[in-house]
C-alpha positions as CSV (number, residue, x, y, z in Angstrom):
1,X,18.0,5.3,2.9
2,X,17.2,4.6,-0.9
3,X,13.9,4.9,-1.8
4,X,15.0,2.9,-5.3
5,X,16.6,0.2,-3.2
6,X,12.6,-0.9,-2.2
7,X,10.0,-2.8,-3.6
8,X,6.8,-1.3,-4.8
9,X,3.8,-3.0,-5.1
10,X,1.8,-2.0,-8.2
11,X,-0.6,-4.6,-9.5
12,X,-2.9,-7.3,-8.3
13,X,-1.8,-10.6,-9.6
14,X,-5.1,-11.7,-10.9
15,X,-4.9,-8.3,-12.9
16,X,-2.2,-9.6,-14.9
17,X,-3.4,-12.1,-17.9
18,X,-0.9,-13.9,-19.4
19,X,1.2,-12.6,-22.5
20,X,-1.3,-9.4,-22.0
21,X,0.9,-6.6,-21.6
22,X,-0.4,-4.8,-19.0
23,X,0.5,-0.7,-18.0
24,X,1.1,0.2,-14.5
25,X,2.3,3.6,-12.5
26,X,5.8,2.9,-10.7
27,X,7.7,6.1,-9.4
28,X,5.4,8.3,-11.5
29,X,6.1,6.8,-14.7
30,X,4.4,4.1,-17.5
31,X,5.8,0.7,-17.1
32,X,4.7,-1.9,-19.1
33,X,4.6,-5.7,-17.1
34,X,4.0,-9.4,-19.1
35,X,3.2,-12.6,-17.6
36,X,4.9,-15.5,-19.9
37,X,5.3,-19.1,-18.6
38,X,5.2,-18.5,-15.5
39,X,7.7,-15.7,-15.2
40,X,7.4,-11.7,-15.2
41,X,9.0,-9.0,-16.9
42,X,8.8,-5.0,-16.9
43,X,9.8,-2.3,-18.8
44,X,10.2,1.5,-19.4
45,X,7.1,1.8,-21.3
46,X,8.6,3.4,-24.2
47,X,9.3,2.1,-27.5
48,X,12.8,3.8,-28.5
49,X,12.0,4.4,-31.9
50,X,9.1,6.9,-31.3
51,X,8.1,6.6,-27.7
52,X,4.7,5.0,-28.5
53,X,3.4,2.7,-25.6
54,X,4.1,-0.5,-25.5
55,X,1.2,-1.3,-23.0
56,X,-0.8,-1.0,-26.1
57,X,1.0,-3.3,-28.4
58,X,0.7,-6.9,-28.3
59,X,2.7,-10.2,-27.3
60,X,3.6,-12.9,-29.4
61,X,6.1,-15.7,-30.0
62,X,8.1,-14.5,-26.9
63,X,8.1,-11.1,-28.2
64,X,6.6,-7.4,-27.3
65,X,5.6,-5.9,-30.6
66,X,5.4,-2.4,-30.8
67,X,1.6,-0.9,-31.7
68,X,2.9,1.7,-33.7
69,X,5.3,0.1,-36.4
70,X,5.8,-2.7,-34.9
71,X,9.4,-3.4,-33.8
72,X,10.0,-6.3,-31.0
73,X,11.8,-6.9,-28.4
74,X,12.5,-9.9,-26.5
75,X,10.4,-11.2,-23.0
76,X,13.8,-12.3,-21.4
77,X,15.6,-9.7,-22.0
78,X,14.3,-6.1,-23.9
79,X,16.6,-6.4,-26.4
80,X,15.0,-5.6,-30.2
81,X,14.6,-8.8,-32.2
82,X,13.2,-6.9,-35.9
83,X,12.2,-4.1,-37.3
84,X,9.8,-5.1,-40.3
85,X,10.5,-2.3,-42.6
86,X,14.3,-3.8,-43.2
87,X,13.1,-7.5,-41.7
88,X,16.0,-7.5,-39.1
89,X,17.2,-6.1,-35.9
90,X,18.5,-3.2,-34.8
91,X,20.9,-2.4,-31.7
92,X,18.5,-1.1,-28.9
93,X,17.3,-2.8,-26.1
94,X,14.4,-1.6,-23.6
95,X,14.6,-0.6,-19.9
96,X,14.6,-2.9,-17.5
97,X,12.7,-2.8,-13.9
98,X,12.5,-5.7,-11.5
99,X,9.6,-7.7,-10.9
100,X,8.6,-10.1,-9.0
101,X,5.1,-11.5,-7.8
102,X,4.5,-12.1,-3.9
103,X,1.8,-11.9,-1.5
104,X,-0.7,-12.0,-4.4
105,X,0.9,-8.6,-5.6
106,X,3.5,-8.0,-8.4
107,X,6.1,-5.9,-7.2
108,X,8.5,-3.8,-9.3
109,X,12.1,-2.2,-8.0
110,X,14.9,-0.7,-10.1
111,X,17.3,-2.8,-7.8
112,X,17.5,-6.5,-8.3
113,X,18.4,-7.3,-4.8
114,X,16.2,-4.3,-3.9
115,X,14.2,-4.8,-0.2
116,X,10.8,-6.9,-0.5
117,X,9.1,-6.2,2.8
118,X,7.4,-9.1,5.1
119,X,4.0,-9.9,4.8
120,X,2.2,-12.4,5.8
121,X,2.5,-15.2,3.6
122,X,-1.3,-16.6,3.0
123,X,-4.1,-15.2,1.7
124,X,-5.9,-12.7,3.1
125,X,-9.3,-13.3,4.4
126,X,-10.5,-9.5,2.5
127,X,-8.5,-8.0,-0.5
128,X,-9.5,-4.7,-1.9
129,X,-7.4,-2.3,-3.6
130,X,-8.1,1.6,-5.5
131,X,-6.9,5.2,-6.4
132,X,-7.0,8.0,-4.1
133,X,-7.0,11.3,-5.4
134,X,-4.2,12.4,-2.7
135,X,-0.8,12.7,-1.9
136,X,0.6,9.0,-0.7
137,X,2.5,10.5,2.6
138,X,-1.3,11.8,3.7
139,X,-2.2,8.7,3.0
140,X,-0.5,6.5,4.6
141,X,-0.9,8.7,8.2
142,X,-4.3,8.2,7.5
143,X,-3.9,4.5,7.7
144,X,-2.0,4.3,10.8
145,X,-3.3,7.3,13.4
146,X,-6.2,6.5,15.3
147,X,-7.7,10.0,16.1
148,X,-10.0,10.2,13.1
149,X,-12.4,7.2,13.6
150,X,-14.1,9.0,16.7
151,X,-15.3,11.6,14.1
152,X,-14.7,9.5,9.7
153,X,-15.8,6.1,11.1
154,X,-18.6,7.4,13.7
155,X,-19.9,4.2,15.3
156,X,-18.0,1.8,13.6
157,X,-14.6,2.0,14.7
158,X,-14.9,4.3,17.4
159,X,-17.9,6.9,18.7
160,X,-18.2,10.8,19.1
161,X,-20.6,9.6,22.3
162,X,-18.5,7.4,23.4
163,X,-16.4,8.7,26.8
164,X,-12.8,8.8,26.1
165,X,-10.2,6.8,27.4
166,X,-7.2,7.6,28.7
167,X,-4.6,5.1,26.2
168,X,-1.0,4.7,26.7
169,X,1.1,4.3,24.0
170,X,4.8,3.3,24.1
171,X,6.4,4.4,20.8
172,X,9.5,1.8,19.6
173,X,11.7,2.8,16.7
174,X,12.8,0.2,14.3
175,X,15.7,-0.2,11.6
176,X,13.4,0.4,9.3
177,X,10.4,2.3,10.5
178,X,8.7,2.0,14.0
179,X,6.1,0.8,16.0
180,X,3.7,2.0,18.3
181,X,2.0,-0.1,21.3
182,X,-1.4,1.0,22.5
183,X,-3.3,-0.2,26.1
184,X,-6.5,-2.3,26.0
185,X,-9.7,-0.3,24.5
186,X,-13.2,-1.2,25.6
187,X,-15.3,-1.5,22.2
188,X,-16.5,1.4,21.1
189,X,-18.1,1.3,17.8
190,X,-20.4,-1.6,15.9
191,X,-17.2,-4.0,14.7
192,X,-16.2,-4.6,18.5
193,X,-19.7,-4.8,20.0
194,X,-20.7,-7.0,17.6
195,X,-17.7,-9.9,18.3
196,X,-17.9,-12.4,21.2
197,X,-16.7,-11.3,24.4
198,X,-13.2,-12.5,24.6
199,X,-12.7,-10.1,21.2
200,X,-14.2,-7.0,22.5
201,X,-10.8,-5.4,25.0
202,X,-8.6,-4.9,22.3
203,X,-4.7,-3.9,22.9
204,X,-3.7,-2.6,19.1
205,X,-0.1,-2.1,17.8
206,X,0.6,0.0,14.7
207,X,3.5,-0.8,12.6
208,X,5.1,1.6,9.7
209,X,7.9,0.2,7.4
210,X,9.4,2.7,5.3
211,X,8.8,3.3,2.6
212,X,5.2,2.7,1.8
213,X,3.9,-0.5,4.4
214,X,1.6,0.0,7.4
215,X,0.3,-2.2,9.8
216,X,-2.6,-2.5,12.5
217,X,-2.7,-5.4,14.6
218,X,-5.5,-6.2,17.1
219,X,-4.8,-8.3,19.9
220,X,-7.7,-9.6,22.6
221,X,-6.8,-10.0,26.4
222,X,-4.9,-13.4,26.4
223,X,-2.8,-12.3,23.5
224,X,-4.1,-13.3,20.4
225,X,-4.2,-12.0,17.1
226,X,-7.3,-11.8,16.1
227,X,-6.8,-9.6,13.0
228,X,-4.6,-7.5,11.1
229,X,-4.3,-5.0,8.3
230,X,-2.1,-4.0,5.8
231,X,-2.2,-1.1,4.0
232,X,0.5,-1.6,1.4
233,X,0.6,2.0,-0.8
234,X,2.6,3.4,-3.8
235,X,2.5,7.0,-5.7
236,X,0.8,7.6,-8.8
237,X,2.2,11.2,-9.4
238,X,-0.3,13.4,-7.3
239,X,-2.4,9.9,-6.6
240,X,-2.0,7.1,-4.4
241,X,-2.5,3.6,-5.4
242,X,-3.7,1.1,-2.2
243,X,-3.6,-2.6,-1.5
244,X,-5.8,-3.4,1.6
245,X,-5.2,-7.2,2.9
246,X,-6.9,-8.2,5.9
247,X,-6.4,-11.3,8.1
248,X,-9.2,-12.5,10.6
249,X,-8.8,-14.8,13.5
250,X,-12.0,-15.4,14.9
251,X,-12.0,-19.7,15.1
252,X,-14.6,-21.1,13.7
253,X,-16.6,-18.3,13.2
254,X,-14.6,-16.5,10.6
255,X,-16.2,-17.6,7.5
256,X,-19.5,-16.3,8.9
257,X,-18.4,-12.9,9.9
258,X,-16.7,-12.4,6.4
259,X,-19.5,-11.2,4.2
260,X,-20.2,-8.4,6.8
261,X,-16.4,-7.6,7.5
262,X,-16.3,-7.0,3.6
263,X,-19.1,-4.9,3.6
264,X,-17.9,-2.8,7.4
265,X,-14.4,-2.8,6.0
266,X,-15.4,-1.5,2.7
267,X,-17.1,1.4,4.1
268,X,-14.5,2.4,6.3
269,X,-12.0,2.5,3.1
270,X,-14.6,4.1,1.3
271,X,-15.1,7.2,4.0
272,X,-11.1,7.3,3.9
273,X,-10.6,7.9,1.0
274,X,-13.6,10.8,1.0
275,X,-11.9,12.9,3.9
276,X,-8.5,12.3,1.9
277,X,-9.5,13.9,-1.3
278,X,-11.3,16.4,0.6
279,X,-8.2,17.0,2.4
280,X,-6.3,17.0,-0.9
281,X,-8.6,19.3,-2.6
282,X,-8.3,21.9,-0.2
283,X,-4.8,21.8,0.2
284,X,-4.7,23.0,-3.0
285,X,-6.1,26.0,-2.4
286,X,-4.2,26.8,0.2
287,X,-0.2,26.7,-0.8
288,X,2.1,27.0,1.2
289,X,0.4,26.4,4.7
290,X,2.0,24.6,7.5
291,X,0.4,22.0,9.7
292,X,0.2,22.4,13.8
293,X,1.3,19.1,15.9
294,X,1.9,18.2,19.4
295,X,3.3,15.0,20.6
296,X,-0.6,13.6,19.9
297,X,0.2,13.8,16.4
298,X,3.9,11.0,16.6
299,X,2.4,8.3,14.4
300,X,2.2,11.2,11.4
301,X,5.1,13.3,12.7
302,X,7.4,10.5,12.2
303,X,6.2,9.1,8.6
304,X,6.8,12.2,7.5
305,X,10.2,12.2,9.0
306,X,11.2,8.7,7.4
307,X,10.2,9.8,4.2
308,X,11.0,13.6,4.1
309,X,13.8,14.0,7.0
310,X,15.4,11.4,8.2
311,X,17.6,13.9,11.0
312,X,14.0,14.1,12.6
313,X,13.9,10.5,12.9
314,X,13.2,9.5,16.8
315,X,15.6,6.7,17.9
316,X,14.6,5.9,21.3
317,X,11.5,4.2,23.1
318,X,9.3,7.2,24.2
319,X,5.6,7.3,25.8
320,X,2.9,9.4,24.9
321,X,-1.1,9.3,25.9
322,X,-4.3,9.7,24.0
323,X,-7.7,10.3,24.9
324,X,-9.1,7.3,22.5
């Protein structure tokens, strides 16, 4: 599988002003992104004369100047339109990446019929998005495995004092990533005791999509959805860039539990992304060390799998148990 043939989300659209050009990471390099009547264009963010940045020059008249001695190139398609010094062109034209702007996201692939992944289509009740000073594999395990909120998230996700329960979970490989099923939970920490009864036995199902998507889905006893997360991630060379959208379905009460959702879900990002560069940090100093698993550990076995062997890959149904 072709990491290139997949969209990467880089940028939030409201980030984007138009005919600002605007510098974002994609696959460890600069690219350079425009908004122009309505349509979206990246590039290499290279001038070929010199390599200045073209992030830092300026749009005008259809055209991305140069900041350092101002040669142009063309919005539609990269090509250079003039070089003052001689007052015309010369034959050169800039790199092209695909973009395209979904989900509230701008998304960039070096493949024009490259893979957009399926989200959900409206707006999210919560948006929040950041830098985490670790590797985007770690990151993304982090996301999806449930077995540090008992300790990270003490009391809000789950508890240390809480008694453990015994959770099945039925592991179900997909064409593109997999998906794991968990059994009802009792609430445990301050976001489930806080909701209405028929919201606090939650059955949960975690989704990854490879390359970069997770999923977490809560669903109450008659089958509802009553919220989800998506954790949409990309690399920034020894950093990871995160979008968090989250969807709530609590009725009519939704809009009143959304200023302290913000707030809880915040703080759960926030103490994240401390154990992650803590994590990172010490990895650091210690090269070269392996990591111990047992079948506890599936959800991260197999992310690193899709994105690091793909032999390992697990192609049948299995079941596992936790002590959640």
């Amino acid at each position: 599988m072709n990491f290139n043939q997949h969209y990467t989300a880089v940028l939030s659209s409201d980030l984007l002003l138009d005919e600002k050009p605007t510098k974002v990471i994609f696959q460890n390099k600069s690219v350079v992104v425009i908004r122009s009547n309505g349509q979206i264009r990246a590039y290499d963010d290279f001038c070929p004369h010199r390599g200045a940045p073209l992030s830092e020059g300026f749009f005008r008249d259809g055209q991305l100047h140069c900041p350092y001695h101002g040669w142009s190139f063309s919005f539609e398609s990269g090509e250079n339109t003039n070089v003052p010094v001689k007052n015309e062109p010369v034959k050169c034209e800039l790199k092209k990446i695909h973009a395209i702007e979904k989900f509230g996201l701008i998304w960039l692939c070096m493949e024009v019929d490259g893979v957009m992944p399926t989200l959900l289509d409206e707006k999210a009740t919560i948006f929040t998005s950041g830098v985490i000073n670790a590797l985007v594999h770690n990151s993304i395990e982090n996301f999806l495995e449930g077995s540090h909120t008992h300790y990270i998230h003490d009391g809000l996700i789950r508890s240390q004092k809480t008694q453990r329960q015994n959770i099945k979970a039925y592991f179900v490989p997909t064409e593109t990533g997999f998906k794991v099923h968990y059994s009802e939970e009792p609430p445990k920490g301050l976001i489930t005791k806080l909701t209405p009864k028929k919201y606090k036995n939650l059955k949960s199902v975690a989704t990854y999509i490879y390359p970069n998507l997770t999923i977490l889905e809560y669903f109450n006893q008659e089958d509802e959805l009553i919220s989800r997360f998506e954790g949409i991630f990309s690399s920034r060379n020894e950093e990871t860039q995160y979008f968090a959208r989250i969807f709530l379905n609590f009725g009519i009460i939704t809009p009143l539990l959304k200023p302290f959702a913000t707030k809880v879900f915040k703080k759960v990002i926030q103490q994240d992304v401390e154990i992650l560069e803590l994590q990172n940090a010490n990895l650091k100093t210690h090269p070269g060390n392996k990591f111990v698993s047992d079948n506890t550990d599936l959800v991260g076995q197999q992310i690193f799998a899709w994105l690091f062997d793909q032999d390992k890959i697990i192609k049948e149904p299995t079941q596992f148990n936790l002590f959640w």
